[in-house]
N, C-alpha and C positions, 0 to 999 in steps of 0.2 A: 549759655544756660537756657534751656526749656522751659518755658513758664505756658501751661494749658491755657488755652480760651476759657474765659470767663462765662461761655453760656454752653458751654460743651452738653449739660443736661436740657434742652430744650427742646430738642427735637426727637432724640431716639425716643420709643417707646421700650421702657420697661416690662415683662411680665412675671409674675412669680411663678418658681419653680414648683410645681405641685402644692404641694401643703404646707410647705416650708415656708421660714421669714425672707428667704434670698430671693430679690428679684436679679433677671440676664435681660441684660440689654436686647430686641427683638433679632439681632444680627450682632455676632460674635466673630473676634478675628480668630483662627485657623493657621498654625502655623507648621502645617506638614511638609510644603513647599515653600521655596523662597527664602530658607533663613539658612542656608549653611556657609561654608567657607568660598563655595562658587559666585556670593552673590553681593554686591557690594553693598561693605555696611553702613554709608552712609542711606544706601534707598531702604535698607530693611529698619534703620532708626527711624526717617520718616514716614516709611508704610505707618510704624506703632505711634507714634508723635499724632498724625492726623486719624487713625485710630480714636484712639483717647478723645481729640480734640472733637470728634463726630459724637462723643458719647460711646463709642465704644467701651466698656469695661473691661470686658471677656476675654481675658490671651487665651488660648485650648492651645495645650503641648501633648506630645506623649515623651518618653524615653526614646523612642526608635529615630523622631523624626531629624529629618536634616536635609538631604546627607550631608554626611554621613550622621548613624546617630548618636542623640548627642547635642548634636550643632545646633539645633535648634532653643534648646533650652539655656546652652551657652551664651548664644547670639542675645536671647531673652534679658541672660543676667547681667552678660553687660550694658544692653538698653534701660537697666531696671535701676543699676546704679550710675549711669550716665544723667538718665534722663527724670527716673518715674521712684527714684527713692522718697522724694517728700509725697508723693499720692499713692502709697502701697494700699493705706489703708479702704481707697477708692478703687482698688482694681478688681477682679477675680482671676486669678491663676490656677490652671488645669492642668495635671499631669496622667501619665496612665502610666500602665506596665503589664505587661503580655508576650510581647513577641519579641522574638532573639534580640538579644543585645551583649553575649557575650559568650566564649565557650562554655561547653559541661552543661552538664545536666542541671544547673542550676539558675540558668543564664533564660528563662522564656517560661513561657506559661503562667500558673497558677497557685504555685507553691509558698508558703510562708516565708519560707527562705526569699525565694526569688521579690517575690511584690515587696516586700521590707527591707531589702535590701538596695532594691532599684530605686524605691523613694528615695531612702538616703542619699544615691548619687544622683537623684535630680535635685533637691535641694541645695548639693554642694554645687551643682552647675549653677544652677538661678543662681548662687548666694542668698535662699531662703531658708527661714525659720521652720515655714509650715507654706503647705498650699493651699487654697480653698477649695480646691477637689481634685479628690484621687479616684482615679478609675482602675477598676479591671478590666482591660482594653479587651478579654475575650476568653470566653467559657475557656476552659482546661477539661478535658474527657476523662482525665486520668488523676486528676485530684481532686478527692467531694468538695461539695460547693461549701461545708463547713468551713473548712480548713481556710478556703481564699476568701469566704465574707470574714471571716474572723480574722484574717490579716488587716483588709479593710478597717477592723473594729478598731482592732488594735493601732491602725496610723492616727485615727483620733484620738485614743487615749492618752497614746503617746503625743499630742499635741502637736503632730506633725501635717495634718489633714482636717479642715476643719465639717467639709464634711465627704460622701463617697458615691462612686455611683457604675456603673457599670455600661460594657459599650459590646455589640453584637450579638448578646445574647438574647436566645428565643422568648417568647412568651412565658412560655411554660418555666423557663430558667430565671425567667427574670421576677418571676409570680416567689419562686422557693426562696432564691436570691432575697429578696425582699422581706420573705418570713423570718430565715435567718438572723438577718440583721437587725428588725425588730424585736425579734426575742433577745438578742445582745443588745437593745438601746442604742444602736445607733440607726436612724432609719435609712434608708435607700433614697438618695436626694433623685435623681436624673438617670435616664438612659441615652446612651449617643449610638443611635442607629444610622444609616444610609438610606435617606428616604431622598425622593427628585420627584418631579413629573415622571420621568421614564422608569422610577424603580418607585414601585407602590408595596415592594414587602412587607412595613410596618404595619399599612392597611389591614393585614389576614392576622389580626391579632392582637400584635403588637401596642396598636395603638389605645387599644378598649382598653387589656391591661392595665398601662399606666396609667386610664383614666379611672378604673376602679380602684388601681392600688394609689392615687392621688401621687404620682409622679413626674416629676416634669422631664421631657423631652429634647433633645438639640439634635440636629441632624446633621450628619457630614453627607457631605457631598452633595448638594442640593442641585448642584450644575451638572452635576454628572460628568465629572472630568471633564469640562471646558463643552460638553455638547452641545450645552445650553446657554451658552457664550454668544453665540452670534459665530462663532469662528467657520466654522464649517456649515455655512448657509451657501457654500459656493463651492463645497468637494473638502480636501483635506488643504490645507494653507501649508508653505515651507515653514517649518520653525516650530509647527502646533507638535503636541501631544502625541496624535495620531500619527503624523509624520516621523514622528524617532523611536526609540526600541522602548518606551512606555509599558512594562507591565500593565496599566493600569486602564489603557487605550487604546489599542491596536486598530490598522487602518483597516482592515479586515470588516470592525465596524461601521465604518463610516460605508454605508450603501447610498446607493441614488436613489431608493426607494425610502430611505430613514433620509436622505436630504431633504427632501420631498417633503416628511414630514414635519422636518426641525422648520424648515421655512413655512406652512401653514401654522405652526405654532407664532412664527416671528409675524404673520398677519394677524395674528391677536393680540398680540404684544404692542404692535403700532398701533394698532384702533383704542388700544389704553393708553396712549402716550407713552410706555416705558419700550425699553429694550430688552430683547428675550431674556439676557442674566437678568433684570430686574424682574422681568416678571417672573424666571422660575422658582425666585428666590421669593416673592410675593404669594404665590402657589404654595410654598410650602408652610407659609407664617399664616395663610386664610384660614379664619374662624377660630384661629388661640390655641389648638389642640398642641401646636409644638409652641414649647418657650422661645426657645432661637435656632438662627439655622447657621449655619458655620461659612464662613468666605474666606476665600484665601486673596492675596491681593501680591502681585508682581513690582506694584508702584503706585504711589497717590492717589494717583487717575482714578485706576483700577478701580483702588477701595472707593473713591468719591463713586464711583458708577454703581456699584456696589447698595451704596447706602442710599442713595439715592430711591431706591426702591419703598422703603418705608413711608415714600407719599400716596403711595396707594397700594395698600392691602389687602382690600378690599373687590371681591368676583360676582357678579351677576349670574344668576341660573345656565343664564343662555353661555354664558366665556365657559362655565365651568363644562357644559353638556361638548361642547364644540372641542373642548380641550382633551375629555376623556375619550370621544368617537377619535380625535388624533392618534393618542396613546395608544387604542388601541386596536389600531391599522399598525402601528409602528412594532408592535409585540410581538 
């Protein structure tokens, strides 16, 4: 039987999401990779167990994730009633829906249909009630944005979402987005963009945004697919990312000219005491403008290196100047 550390709250930093009563813990577990049927459940129980016990609160799902999708959210609900049934009321659960998950035309996007129906089967996966946030994992071109904030609205009402928020969409999208749902009472909690050191897209907009519509932020991919790992300070590693047929990584990336840079970055990273994952992930939590930033974790280790970084958050003029002339030799 799993019984949490008693000081599990003493170290993370909490921040609050925009305007809202809901604080996120400043680093959030990610469960895109690592949780399907390929991966043994007892490491993906204790990836969540030491989670938790770091102060983590934050699981982030979508529907898609796994693989296959699915499994992820599965994997979730049986750790939920294994492990995490007497502290539900202490977690935050996140789910999305967007991208394929089934045939026909009703199976992806942004349709009432589709977003209200995909909650349903992620809830019947967890074995939850309600999630405490639902996303629209990504604009839809072809369905007004009425139609998917108003599904949105509707998962609250229905008591199935307590609250909503939306992931890759533009400024401008995320500005209406936002109207929307304030003129129906629900507000816009959060956006989950892809922000890193190497990807500064949120910067051109993005971030102002949310800072006038008082929204709070989380980031996926802060490492940039393992770039910012450490792994590849010495070319492509067997077994990495880059090395296998990776959608999301290709070795193609991996230049002697971007090694070049990843390791000038890891000489800053040391002259702070952290490691480049820690500091990218510190880069992207400096000065509070994101609430959290998302980490995925393979194994205990991982996640301990991970969190680890919340001892120092905190960049000097000079790291930050040196950091951006890097990035942008690397561009």
């Amino acid at each position: 039987m799993y019984t949490a550390h008693t000081d599990r709250y003493a170290d993370m930093p909490y921040r609050r999401t925009g305007r809202s009563g809901l604080k996120l813990p400043a680093l959030s577990l990610g469960l895109w990779h690592n949780f399907g049927p390929d991966r043994p459940v007892d490491t993906q129980r204790a990836i969540l167990r030491r989670a938790f016990d770091l102060g983590v609160t934050h699981f982030d799902l979508a529907n898609n994730y796994g693989p296959p999708p699915g499994a992820a959210e599965s994997a979730l609900g049986d750790a939920l009633r294994a492990d995490f049934a007497p502290y539900r009321d202490e977690l935050v659960i996140s789910t999305k829906a967007g991208y394929l998950m089934w045939p026909g035309p009703y199976g992806e996007w942004g349709s009432r249909k589709y977003l209200l129906s995909s909650l349903d089967q992620s809830l019947a996966r967890m074995g939850l009630d309600y999630v405490d946030i639902f996303y629209s994992h990504r604009p839809d071109p072809e369905t007004p944005l009425e139609e998917t904030m108003g599904a949105l609205h509707s998962a609250v009402q229905q008591g199935k979402a307590l609250y909503v928020g939306v992931s890759n969409y533009s400024p401008e999208q995320t500005r209406e987005a936002a109207r929307i749902l304030g003129e129906l009472g629900t507000p816009l909690l959060i956006h989950q963009p892809r922000y890193s050191m190497l990807d500064r897209r949120p910067e051109e907009g993005l971030l102002d945004a949310l800072d006038e519509l008082e929204v709070g932020s989380i980031a996926y991919s802060p490492l940039e697919q393992g770039l910012l790992t450490g792994r590849y300070l010495d070319g492509i590693p067997e077994g990495s990312r880059a090395a296998s047929d990776s959608p999301f990584l290709s070795a193609d990336t991996v230049t002697d000219e971007l090694v070049g840079h990843l390791r000038a970055l890891d000489d800053i990273a040391k002259s702070r005491g952290q490691s480049l994952a820690q500091m990218a992930l510190a880069w992207v939590l400096r000065g509070g403008r994101v609430t959290s930033a998302l980490i995925g974790a393979s194994s205990p280790q991982q996640l301990e290196d991970s969190v680890a970084a919340i001892g120092n958050l905190d960049f000097s003029e000079d790291e930050l100047a040196r950091i951006d002339e890097i990035v942008r030799q690397a561009a």
